[in-house]
C-alpha positions as CSV (number, residue, x, y, z in Angstrom):
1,X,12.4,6.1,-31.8
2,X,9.1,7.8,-32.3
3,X,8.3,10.1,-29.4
4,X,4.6,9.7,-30.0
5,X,4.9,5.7,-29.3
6,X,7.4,5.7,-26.2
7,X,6.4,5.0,-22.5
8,X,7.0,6.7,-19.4
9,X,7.7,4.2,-17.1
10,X,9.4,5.0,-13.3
11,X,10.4,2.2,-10.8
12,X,10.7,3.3,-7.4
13,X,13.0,1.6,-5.1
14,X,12.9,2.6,-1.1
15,X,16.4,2.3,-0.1
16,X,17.2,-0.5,2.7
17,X,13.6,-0.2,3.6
18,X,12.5,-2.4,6.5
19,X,16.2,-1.3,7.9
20,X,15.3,2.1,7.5
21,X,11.8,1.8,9.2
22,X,13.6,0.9,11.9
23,X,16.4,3.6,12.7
24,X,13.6,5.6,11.8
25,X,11.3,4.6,14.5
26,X,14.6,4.2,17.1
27,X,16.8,7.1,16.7
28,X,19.4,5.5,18.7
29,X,20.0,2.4,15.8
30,X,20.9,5.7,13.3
31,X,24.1,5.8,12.0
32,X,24.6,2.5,13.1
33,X,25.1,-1.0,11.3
34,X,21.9,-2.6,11.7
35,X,20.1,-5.9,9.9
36,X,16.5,-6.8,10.4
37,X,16.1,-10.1,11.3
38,X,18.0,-13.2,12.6
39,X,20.4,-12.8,15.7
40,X,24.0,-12.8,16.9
41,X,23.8,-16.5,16.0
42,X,20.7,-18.3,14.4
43,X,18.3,-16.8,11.4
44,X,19.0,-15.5,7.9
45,X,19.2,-11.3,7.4
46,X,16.2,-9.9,6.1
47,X,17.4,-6.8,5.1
48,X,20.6,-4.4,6.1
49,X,21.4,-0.7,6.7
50,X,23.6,0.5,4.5
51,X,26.1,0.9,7.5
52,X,26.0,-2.8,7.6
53,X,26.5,-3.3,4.0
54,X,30.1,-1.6,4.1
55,X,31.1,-4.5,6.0
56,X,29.6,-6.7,3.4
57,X,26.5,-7.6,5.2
58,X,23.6,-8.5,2.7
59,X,20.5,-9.5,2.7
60,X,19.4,-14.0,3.3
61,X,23.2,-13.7,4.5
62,X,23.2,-16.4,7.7
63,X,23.4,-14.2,10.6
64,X,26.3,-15.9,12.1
65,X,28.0,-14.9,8.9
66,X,27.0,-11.4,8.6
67,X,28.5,-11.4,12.8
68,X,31.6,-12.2,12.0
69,X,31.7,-9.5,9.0
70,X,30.5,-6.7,11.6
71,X,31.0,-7.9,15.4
72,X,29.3,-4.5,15.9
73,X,26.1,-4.9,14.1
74,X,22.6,-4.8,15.6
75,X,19.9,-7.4,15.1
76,X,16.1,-6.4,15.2
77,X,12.8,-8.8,15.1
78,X,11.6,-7.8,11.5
79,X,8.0,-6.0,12.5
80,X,6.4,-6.6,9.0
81,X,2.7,-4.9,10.5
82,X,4.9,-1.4,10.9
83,X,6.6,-2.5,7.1
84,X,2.8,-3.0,5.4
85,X,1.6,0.3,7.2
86,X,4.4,2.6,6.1
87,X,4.1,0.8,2.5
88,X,0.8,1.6,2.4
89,X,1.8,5.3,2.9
90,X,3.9,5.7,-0.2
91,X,1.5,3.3,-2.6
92,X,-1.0,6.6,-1.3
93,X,1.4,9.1,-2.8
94,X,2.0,7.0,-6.0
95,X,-2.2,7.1,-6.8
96,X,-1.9,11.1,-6.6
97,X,0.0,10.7,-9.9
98,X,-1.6,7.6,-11.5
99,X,-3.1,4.5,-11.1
100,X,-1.1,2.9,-13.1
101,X,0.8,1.2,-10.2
102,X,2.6,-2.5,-10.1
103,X,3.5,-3.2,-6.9
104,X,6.7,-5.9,-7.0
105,X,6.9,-5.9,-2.6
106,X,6.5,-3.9,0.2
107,X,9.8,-1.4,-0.9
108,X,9.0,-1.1,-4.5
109,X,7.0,-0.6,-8.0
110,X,6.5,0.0,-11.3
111,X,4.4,3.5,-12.2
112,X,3.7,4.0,-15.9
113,X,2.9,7.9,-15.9
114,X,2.5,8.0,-19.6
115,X,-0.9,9.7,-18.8
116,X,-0.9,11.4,-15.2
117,X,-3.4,13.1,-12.7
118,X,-1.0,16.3,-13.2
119,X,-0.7,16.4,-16.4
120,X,2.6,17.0,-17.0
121,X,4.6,15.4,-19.9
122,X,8.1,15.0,-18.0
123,X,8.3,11.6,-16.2
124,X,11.5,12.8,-14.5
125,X,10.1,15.8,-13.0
126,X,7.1,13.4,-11.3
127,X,10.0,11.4,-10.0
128,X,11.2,14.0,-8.6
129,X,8.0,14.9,-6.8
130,X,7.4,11.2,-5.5
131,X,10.4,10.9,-3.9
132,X,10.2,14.3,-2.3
133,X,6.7,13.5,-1.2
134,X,7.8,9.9,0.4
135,X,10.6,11.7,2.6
136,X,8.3,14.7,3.6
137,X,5.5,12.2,4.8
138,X,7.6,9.4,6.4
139,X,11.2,10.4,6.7
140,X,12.4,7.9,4.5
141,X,14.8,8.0,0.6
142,X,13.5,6.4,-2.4
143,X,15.8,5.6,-5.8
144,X,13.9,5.9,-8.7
145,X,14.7,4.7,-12.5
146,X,13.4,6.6,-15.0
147,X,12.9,5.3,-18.9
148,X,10.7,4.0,-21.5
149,X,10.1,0.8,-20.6
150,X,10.2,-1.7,-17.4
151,X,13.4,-3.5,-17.7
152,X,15.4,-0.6,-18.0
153,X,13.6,1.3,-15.1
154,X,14.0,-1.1,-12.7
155,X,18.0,-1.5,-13.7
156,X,18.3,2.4,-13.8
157,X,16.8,2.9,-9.9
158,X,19.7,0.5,-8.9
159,X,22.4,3.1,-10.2
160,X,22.9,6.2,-8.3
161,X,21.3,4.3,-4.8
162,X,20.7,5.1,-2.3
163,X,18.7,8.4,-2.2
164,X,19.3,9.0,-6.1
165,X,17.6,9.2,-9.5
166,X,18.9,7.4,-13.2
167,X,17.1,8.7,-16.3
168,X,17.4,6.6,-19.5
169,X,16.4,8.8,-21.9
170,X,15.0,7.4,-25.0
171,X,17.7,8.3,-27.2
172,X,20.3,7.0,-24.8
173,X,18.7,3.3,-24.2
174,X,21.2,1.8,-27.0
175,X,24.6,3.1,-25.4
176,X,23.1,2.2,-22.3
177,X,22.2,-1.7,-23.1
178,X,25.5,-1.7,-25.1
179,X,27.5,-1.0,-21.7
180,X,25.3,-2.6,-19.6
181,X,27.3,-5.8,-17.9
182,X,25.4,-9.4,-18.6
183,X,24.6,-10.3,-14.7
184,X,22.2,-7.0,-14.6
185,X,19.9,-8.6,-17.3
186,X,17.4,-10.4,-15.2
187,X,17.0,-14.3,-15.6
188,X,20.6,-13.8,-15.8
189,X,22.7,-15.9,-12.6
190,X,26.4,-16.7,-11.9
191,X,26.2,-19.7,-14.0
192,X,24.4,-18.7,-16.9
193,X,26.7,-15.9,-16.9
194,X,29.3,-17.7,-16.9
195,X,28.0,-19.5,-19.7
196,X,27.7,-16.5,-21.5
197,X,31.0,-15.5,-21.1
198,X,32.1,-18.4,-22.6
199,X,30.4,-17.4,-25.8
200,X,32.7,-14.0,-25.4
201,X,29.3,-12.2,-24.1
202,X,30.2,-10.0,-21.6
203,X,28.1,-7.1,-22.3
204,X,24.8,-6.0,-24.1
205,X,27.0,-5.1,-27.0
206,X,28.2,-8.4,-27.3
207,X,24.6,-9.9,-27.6
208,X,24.2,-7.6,-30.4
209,X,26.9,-10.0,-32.5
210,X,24.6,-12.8,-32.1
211,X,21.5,-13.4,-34.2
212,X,18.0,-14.0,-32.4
213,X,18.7,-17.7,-33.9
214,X,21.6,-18.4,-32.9
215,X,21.1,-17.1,-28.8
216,X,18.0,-19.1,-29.2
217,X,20.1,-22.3,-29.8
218,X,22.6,-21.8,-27.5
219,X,20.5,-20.8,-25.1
220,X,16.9,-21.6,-25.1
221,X,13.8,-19.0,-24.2
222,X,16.7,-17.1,-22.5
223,X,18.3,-16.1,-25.7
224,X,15.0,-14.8,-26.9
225,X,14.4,-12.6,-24.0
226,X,18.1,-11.7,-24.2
227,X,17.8,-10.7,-28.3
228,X,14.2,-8.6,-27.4
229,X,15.8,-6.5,-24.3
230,X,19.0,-5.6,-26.1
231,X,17.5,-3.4,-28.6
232,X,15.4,-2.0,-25.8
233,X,11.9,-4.3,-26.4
234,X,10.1,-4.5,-23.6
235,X,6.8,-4.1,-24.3
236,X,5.2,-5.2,-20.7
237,X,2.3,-3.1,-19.4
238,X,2.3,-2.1,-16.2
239,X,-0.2,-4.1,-14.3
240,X,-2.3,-2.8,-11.3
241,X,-4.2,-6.1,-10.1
242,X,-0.8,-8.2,-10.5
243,X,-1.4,-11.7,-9.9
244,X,0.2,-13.2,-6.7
245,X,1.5,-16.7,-7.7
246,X,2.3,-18.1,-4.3
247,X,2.0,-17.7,-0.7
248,X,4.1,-19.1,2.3
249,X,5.6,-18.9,5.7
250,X,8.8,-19.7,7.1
251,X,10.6,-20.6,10.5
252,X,14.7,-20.4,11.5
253,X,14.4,-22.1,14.8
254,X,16.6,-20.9,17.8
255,X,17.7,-24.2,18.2
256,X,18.2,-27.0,15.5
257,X,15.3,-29.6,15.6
258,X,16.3,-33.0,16.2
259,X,13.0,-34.7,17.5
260,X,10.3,-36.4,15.1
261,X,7.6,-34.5,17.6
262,X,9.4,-31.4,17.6
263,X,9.7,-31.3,14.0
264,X,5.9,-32.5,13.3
265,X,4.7,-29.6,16.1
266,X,7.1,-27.1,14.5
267,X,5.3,-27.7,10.8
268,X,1.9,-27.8,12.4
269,X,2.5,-24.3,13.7
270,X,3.4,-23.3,10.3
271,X,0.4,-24.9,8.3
272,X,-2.0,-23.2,11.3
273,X,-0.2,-19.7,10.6
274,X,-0.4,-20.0,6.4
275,X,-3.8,-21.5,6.3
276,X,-5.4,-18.8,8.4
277,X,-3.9,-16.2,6.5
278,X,-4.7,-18.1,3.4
279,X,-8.0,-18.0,4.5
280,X,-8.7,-14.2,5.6
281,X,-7.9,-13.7,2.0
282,X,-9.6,-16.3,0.7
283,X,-7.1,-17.9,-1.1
284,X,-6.5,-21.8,-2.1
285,X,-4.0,-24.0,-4.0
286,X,-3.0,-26.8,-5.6
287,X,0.8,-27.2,-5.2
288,X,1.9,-27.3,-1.5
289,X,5.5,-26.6,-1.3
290,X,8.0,-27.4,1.9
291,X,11.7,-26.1,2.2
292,X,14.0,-27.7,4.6
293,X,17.1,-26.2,5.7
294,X,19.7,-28.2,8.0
295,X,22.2,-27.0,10.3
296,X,24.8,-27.4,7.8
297,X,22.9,-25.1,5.8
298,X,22.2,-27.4,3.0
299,X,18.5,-26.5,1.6
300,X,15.8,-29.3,0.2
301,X,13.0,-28.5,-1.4
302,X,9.9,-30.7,-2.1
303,X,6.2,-30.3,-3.4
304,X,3.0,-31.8,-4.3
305,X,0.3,-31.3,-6.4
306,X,-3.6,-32.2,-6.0
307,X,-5.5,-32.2,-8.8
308,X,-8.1,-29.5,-7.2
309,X,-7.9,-26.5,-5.1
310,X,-7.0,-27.8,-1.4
311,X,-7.8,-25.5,1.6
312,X,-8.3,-28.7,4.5
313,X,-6.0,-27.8,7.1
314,X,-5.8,-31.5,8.2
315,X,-4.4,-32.8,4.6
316,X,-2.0,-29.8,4.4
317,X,-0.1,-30.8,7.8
318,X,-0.4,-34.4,6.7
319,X,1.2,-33.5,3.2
320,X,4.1,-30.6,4.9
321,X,5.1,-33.6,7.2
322,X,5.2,-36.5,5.0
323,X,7.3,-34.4,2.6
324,X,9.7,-33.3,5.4
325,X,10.2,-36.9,6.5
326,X,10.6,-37.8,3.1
327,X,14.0,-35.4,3.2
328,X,15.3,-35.8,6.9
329,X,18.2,-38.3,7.3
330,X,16.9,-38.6,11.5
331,X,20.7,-37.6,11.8
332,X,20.9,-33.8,10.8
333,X,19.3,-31.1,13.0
334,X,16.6,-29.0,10.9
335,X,17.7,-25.3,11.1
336,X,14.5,-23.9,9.0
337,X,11.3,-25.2,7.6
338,X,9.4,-23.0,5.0
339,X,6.1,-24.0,3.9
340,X,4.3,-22.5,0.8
341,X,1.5,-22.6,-2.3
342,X,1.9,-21.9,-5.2
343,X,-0.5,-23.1,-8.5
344,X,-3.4,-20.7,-6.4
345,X,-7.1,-20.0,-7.6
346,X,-5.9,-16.5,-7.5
347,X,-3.8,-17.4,-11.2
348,X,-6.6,-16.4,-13.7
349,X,-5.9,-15.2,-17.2
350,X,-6.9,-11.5,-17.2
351,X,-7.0,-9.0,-20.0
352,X,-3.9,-7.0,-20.7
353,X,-4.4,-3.4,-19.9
354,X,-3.6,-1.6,-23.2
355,X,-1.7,1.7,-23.1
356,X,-2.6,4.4,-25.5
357,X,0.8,5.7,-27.1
């Protein structure tokens, strides 16, 4: 590979973040098994301290489950204000080396520090520098990934976690696809890998044995990703103003809703919460989207689309309660409701930023 044509891309990955902010903040949690979110008995686990996760606690794991796994662990109110602030923090030291900065959530982005504020060619040795700068300023580890493109970055800052680095080096990116197992290729879930594994693909080197033509047949647009990211082809900029495609709120009640009015009061609370905050940003859609979860923790989905922006508060709670009804048996208690946009005015074609090589 030409040096003179290769990226520098880092993603950085704060370890158990929301988790963290909190043992942080309370010493007393340190040390200590801890999951954001949920209690003893009702919610879902928004995130877990890595003292939880030995006990196989995970994160959007029902709380009752993760319980049973660790009768010791803590639960916290998630206190996503705190979160924003502290993420705010570290997006402040990525801008001292570039602006160049995708943000993917709260906990994590893309940097592509091909051309830096310090000028300095090594990508690794910036790395290095954020990561020191995010503990010194807020007490808290970041993983980073380290290599030419996004794709293998972002699969790289998963490797030595927490609290560690993973270079790729541009020479090394074909043993390291070749080894690298099929569920870590993104788009990539339990059944398609299974599928895969059916076609004796295991591992990258396996996809290698398979023509672009013939992954393409078997397996659709997948196989063409799959055939482009093997041989390391990932030519996605790094995007500062990325597009945000939906927007939503959610509920777990404390107790399961049985009641038509409880149910219609519970979504109207919702709609109230995601329209005003839809609002202060000045945000619309066109797809409204409602998830329904029931105590037996079977999950619905349903949608609909207007044909125009919609931002009238009265149609929304209309349209989130219609579709709920249109899902509820009026026998099973309603554990969460989850109401969404997606299709927003925000979704506007915008020029790719090009990279000079």
């Amino acid at each position: 590979m030409d040096p003179s044509k290769t990226r520098k891309i880092i993603h950085i990955d704060m370890d158990a973040f929301y988790a963290s902010v909190e043992q942080k903040d309370n010493p007393e949690y340190k040390g200590k098994p801890l999951a954001v979110g949920g209690s003893r008995d009702r919610g879902v686990v928004a995130a877990a301290s890595y003292e939880a996760r030995k006990y196989g606690v995970r994160s959007a794991m029902p709380s009752s489950i993760a319980y049973r796994k660790c009768p010791s662990i803590i639960f916290v109110k998630p206190r996503f204000d705190r979160y924003k602030e502290i993420s705010e923090q570290i997006r402040a030291i990525f801008k001292r080396y570039t602006d160049l900065i995708e943000p993917l959530s709260l906990d994590e982005a893309y940097l592509d520090v091909t051309e830096n504020k310090i000028n300095h060619y090594s990508a690794i040795y910036i790395a290095q520098l954020i990561r020191s700068d995010i503990y010194q300023e807020t007490g808290l580890t970041a993983s980073a990934g380290v290599s030419i493109n996004k794709f293998i970055a972002k699969v790289a800052s998963d490797i030595n976690k927490p609290n560690g680095i993973k270079v790729i080096l541009p020479e090394e990116v074909s043993d390291f696809m070749d080894e690298l197992p099929i569920e870590k290729f993104f788009g990539v879930g339990k059944a398609t890998a299974e599928k895969l594994k059916a076609y004796e693909i295991h591992v990258g080197k396996d996809l290698r044995k398979h023509s672009m033509i013939a992954l393409v047949q078997k397996f659709g647009k997948l196989g063409r990703y799959l055939h482009q990211v093997i041989k390391g082809e990932d030519h996605r900029p790094v995007k500062p103003n990325r597009v945000r495609k939906s927007f939503s709120s959610e509920t777990t009640f404390n107790e399961d809703l049985t009641a038509v009015e409880k149910i219609e009061l519970a979504s109207h609370e919702l709609c109230n919460k995601l329209h005003a905050s839809m609002s202060k940003r000045e945000i619309t859609g066109k797809t409204v989207n409602v998830k329904i979860r029931f105590s037996d923790f079977s999950t619905y989905s349903k949608s609909k689309t207007f044909t125009d922006y919609m931002d009238d508060l009265d149609i929304l709670k209309r349209t989130v309660f219609d579709l709920i009804m249109e899902v509820w048996d009026q026998e099973s208690g309603i554990r969460l409701i989850g109401v969404g946009f997606s299709k927003l005015n925000t979704e506007t074609d915008s020029e790719q930023l090009q990279l000079p090589f």
